[in-house]
N, C-alpha and C positions, 0 to 999 in steps of 0.2 A: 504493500500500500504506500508505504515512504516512497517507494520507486516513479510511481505513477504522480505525485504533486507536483515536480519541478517540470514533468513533461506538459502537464496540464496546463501549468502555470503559464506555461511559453508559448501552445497554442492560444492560451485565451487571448496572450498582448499582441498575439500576429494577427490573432482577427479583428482584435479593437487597430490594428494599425490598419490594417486593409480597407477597414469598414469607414477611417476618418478620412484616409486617401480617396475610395471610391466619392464618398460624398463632398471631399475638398472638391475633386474635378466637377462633378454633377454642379456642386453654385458656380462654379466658374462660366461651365457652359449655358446654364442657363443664367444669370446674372449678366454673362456676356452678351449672348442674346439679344435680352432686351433694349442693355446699352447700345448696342449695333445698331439696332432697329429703330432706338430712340434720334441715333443721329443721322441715317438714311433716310428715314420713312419721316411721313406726317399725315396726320389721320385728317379726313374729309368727310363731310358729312352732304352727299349727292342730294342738290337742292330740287331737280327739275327731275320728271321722269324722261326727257331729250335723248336721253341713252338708254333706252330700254331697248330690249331687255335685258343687254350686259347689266348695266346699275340700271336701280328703279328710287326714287324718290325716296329718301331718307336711310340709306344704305351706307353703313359706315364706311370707306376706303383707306387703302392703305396708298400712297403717292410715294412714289422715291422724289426725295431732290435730285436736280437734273440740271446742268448747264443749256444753254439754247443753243448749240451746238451739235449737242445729245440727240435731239427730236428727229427722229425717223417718220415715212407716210405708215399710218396702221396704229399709231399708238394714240392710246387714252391721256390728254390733256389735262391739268386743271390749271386754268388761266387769267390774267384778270384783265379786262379794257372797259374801261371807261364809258365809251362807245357803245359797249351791251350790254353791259349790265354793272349796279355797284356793287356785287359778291365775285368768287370764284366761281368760275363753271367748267362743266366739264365736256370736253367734245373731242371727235376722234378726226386726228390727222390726214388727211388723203393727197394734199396736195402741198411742195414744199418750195421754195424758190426758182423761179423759171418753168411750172410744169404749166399745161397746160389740161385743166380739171371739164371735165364734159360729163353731160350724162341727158337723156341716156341712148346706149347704141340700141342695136334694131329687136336685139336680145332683152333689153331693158337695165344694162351692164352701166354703171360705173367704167369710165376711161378716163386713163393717167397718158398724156403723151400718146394717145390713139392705141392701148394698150386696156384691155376690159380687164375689169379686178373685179375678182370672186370676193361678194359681202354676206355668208351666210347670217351672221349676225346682222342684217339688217331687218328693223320691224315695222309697222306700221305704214308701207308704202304698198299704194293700189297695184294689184295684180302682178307682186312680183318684181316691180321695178324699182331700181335703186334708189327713184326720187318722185314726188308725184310731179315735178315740173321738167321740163328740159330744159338747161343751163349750158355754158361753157364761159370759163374766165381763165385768163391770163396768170400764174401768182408772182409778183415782185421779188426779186430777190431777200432777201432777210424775211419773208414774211411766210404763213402756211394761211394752210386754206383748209378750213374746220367743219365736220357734217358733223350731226347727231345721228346716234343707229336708229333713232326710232322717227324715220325719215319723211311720216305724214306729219308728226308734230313740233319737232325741232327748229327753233329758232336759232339759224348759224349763218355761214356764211353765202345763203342763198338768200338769204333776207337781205344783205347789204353789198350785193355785187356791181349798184347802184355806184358807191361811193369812189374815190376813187383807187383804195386798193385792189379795187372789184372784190370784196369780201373777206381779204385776211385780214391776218392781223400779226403782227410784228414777233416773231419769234423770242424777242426778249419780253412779251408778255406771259409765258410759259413758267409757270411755279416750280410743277413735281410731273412725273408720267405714272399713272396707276397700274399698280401692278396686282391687287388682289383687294377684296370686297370682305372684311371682318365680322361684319354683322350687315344683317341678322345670320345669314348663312358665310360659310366659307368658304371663299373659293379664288384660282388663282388665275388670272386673265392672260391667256396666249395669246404670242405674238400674231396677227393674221397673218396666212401665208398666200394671200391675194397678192399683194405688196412686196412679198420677197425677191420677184423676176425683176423690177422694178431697179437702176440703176441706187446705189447706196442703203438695196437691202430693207431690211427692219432691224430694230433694234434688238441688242442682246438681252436675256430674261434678266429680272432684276436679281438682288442676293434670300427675295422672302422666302423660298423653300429652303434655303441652310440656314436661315435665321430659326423657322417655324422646328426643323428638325435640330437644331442645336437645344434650343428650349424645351422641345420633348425629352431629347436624350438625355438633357441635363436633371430635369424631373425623377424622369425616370432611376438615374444612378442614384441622386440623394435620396429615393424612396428606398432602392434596395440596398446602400450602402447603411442606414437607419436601420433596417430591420436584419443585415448581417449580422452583426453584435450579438444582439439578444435572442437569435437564432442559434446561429454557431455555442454560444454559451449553454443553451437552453438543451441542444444534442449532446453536448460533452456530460453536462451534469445528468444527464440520462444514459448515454453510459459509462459514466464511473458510477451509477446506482446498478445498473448491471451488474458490472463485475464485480463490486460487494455483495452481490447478490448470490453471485454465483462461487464466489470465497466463501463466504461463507455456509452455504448447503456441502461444498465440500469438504470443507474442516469438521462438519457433524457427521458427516460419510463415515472420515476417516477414524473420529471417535468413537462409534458405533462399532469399525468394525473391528477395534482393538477390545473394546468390551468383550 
């Protein structure tokens, strides 16, 4: 029995050390997480339902900060001018410096530069067509050219093609580009692959799924590194009640059978 206490003794501080380690790393990952997230991201709250049904009206978002530089055709905006409105809004990019935005072809397509771009994601336009009007504007350089997906009710840049941007608006009005929808549901907003044939692509996916997965994993470790302890403890003290158990049935064996 002397023999088995310094063995004990040693398992138990290698499992209180594994168990402080496991959950050192777990707040790390998840602490760091949210630090990361807190200085990328900036949450939005979708005032208009304009982009339905990707966002719908009062849908929290998550927006990366973003230089104007950054903005690719295909991505989710939140912006601010003067001109449209006194809040941020949200709308999706199709057309960027020099392009030349139409719609629609004979198909009812969305064309970039005489180039049809696939908008599954587009709602609320009659019979399938990208827009209920036919358009086409020039975009200025430095500036993009903004639809809403849900294209019978959005007020964008079809509304002000009048003006003399013909309907954009200035690239350094661009906040953050949304990358995933927090509430009420969760979900994480793909790149369109309309836009990807398109000279300068679309943009790279933001960091929220290693953000999302770093905070799980982190979660997750300081739950099990917390309950390694008092697990591991709880098996050992269950078998060294064992084997005292079993010392002793056989020390009365053996006295028994000297009797």
């Amino acid at each position: 029995m002397s023999g088995t206490g310094p063995a004990n003794g040693g398992r138990d501080r290698l499992g209180d050390v594994v168990s402080g380690l496991v959950v050192a790393v777990g707040c790390v990952l998840f602490l760091g997480g949210f630090v990361w997230g807190a200085v990328v991201y900036r949450p939005y709250t979708v005032p208009t339902n304009s982009m339905s049904p990707t966002v719908r009206a009062g849908d929290r978002v998550l927006a990366e900060r973003i230089s104007a530089d950054e903005v690719r055709r295909g991505d989710v905006v939140v912006f601010s001018d003067a001109q449209w409105a006194d809040m941020p809004l949200l709308k999706r990019v199709v057309g960027v410096g020099g392009d030349k935005v139409a719609c629609c072809d004979e198909d009812g397509r969305l064309t970039v530069n005489g180039t049809a771009v696939a908008e599954p994601y587009v709602g609320g336009a009659v019979g399938g067509r990208a827009s209920t009007e036919d358009f086409d504007a020039t975009v200025p350089e430095g500036q993009l050219f903004l639809l809403g997906d849900e294209r019978g009710g959005s007020l964008d840049s079809r509304v002000h093609l009048e003006d003399a941007a013909q309907g954009s608006v200035p690239r350094t009005t661009v906040d953050a580009r949304v990358d995933a929808v927090a509430w009420p549901s969760a979900a994480v907003l793909d790149r369109p692959e309309g836009f990807a044939a398109l000279p300068g692509g679309v943009s790279e996916p933001g960091p929220v799924r290693l953000l999302t997965g770093a905070v799980v994993l982190g979660a997750l470790l300081i739950l099990g590194g917390a309950a390694y302890g008092p697990v591991a403890k709880r098996l050992a003290a269950s078998r060294r009640t064992g084997r005292t158990g079993r010392t002793r049935r056989t020390g009365e064996g053996a006295t028994t059978h000297a009797g």
